[in-house]
Every structure is written in structure tokens, then in C-alpha cells.
C-alpha positions, -999 to 999 in steps of 0.1 A, spaced: 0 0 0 17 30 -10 15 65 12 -13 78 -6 -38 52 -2 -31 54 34 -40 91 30 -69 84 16 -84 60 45 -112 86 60 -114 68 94 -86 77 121 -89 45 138 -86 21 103 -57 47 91 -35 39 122 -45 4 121 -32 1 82 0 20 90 6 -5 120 1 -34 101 25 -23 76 52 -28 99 71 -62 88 88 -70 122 75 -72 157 76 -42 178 111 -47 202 102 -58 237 109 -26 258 105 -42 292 129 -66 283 161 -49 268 154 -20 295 160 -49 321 191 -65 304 199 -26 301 198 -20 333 218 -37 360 197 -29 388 169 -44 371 190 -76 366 169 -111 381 201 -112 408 190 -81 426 153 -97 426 147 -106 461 115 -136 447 138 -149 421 166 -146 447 156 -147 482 177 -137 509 188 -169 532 171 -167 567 192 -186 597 176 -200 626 197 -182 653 176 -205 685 152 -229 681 115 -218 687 104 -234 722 68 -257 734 53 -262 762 61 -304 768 27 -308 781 0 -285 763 25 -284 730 18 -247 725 47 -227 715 61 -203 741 91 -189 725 93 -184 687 122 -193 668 152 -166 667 163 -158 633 186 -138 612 181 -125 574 217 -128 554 218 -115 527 234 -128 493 259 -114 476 248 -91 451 266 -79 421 250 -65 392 272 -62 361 266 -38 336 275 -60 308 251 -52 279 261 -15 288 299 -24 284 296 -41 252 275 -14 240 294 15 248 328 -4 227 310 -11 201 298 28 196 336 37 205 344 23 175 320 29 153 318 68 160 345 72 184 361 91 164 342 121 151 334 109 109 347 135 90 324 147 58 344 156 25 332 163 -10 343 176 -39 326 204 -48 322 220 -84 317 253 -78 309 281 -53 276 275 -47 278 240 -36 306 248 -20 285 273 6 260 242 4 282 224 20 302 251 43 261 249 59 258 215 65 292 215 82 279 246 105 242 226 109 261 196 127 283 218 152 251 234 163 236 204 167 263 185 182 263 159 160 291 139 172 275 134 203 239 127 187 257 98 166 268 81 197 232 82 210 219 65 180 244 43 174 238 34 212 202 34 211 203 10 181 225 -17 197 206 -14 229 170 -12 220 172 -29 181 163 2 164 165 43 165 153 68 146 168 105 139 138 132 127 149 168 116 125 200 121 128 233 122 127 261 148 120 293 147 154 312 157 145 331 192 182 338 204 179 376 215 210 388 192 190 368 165 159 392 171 178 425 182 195 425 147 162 417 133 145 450 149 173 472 143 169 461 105 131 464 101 138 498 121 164 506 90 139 498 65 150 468 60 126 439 58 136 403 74 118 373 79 119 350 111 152 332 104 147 292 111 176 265 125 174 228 117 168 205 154 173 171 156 155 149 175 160 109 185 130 84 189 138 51 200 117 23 226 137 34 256 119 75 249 87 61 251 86 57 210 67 28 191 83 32 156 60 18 123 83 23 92 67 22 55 85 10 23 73 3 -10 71 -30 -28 110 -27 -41 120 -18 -2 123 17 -3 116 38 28 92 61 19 70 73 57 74 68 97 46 59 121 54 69 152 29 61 185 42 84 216 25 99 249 28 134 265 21 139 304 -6 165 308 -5 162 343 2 142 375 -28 122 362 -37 126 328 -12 109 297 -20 114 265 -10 94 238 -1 103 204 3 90 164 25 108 144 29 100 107 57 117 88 59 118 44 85 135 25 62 164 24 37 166 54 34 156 89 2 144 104 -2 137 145 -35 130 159 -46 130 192 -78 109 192 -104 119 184 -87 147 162 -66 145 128 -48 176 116 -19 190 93 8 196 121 31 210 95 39 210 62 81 210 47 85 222 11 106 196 -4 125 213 -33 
């Protein structure tokens, strides 16, 4: 089913449904990698699946004649030995040491001046972003929770020297327009994210489902579907269905 017969599905309910059952693997078991993830959560520091061993210190004591007990046994808890390796974690972190480690280093041979600036950009959009750090978290996030996923968005730029120089231009006569700066963001299990990715018949990735909940409040969760194309993205929050924002793809 391709992304535009998805589209097309009227009902909210059947839409999500369809974009669910697209997905050709079974959602990764989050409660599980989280506890081989987590030493603490480990089944040695379970006190059921490993009880503490309980001593009898004395003897509990009976009455010879009437049989009833008129000193209860003396006792003492010791507890086991307890060591929770972080394994997974250690195997993890060296296998992200080497595969980003070391910072990758873009190159390109550009043809003229123009794609030269192109590139000058993309070099100044990963040092604001910190891109060598957000390539360890998805490389990490992959090997720990089987699969990751990096989405890019804009922002309106608020920084106060951003919008001084702004003023002081309009103020000049000189008209500007809100100046915008690429974000990245990281979904993965371990976030909270249940990721639904569409490809075509020859394998090519072509949208993202992505099911995720916001706390309101103390109380209230709500959950929502987001469902990114190469040219919109759509998030409901049940029982509404609306054009979050829309990318011009040149």
C-alpha cells in the first residue's frame, strides 16, 4: 500500500491500524532490553527470584505438656551477595567507541561556489547540533534497544542577538523574515517511541509511524500517532486528525 492510499483512508482508527500493520517485524520488547539494560533491574538483585537466606539463630520453644509454643524461633536474614554487572552497557558503549568514536569526517568535492556554501552549511548545521554526540546516541540506542530513529524539524530562531539585529533592520527599512535553524531529534523504545516504518514494494523507505504519549498532568497521559511523508506531517490526538506542519521539499 503505498503512502497515498493510506492518505486516503477517511477513518482515524482504520488509518492507524493500516500504518501498524505495515510494519514487517515485531515491535522490540521494551521491558525486556530496558532490564538487560539496566543492572539494577538484573533477576540477581530480585529478592522472589533470589531470596535472601534466613538462619535459625535459636530454636522456637513448646510447652512439653499442652505443646503450645512459648518462645518463637530466633532468626537472622543474610543476605546474598549481590553484584549487578553492567554488561550489555559495556559491550555497547565499545562497540559505539568504534564505530563513531572518532568524530566521521564529511568531505566532497565540490564543483563550484555554490555547492561549496551548500556544504560550508551543513558542516555549521552539525556543530550546532552536536552531531558527534547525537551519533553516539543512535548508534547506542540501536545496539541497545534494536532500532532508532533521527527526525529533523525546524525552529524558529528566538536567540535575543538573532531578534535585536532583526529590529534594528526592520527599524532601517530593511525587511527580514523570522530566520529558522534545523533541530534534531532521537525516537527510540527506551523515549517512550513505538516506531512503524513504510516501504514500497522494491524496499524503499518512503514514511514513519510513530505512536508516543505526552504527560498532561500528574494524572492525565496522553498518547499520540505521528505519521511523517517526505512532504507533510500528520499527529493525531484521538479523536482529532490535523496537518501539524507541512516541509516544502524542493
Amino acid at each position: 500500500m503505498t503512502v497515498e492510499e493510506i492518505l486516503q483512508i477517511t477513518d482515524i482508527s482504520q488509518r492507524i491500524a493500516k500504518i501498524k500493520e505495515l510494519r514487517k517485524t515485531e515491535l522490540p520488547d521494551r521491558d525486556a532490553l530496558l532490564k538487560d539494560w539496566d543492572p539494577m533491574k538484573h533477576d540477581v538483585m530480585d529478592k522472589e527470584l533470589r531470596p535472601d537466606e534466613v538462619k535459625v539463630i535459636e530454636e522456637e520453644k513448646r510447652d512439653p505438656v499442652t505443646g503450645k509454643v512459648i518462645q518463637r524461633a530466633i532468626t537472622k536474614t543474610d543476605p546474598v551477595n549481590r553484584i549487578p554487572l553492567p554488561i550489555e552497557q559495556d559491550i555497547t558503549n565499545i562497540h559505539t567507541s568504534f564505530t563513531v568514536g572518532t568524530e566521521p569526517k564529511l568531505t566532497c568535492e565540490t564543483e563550484d561556489a555554490k555547492e561549496k556554501g551548500l556544504f560550508d552549511i551543513l558542516h555549521i548545521v552539525n556543530r550546532k547540533n552536536k552531531m558527534k554526540y547525537v551519533n553516539k546516541r543512535v548508534v547506542r540506542s540501536w545496539l541497545s534497544e534494536q532500532e532508532v530513529a533521527e527526525y529533523w524539524y525546524t525552529v524558529e530562531d528566538k536567540r535575543w542577538w538573532k531578534v535585536a539585529l532583526n529590529k534594528l533592520k526592520n527599524s532601517a527599512g530593511i525587511k527580514t523574515n523570522p530566520e529558522r535553524k534545523l533541530r534534531c531529534a532521537i525516537w527510540s523504545p527506551f523515549r517512550g517511541d513505538k516506531l512503524y516504518p513504510v516501504f514500497d514494494d522494491s524496499g524503499d523507505y518512503k514514511a514513519l509511524g510513530r505512536e508516543y504519549q505526552v504527560k498532561v498532568s500528574y494524572t492525565q497521559i496522553d498518547t499520540y500517532f505521528m505519521f511523517v511523508t517526505d512532504k507533510e506531517v500528520y499527529v493525531v490526538s484521538i479523536p482529532l486528525w490535523y496537518n501539524y506542519d507541512k516541509m516544502k521539499i524542493s
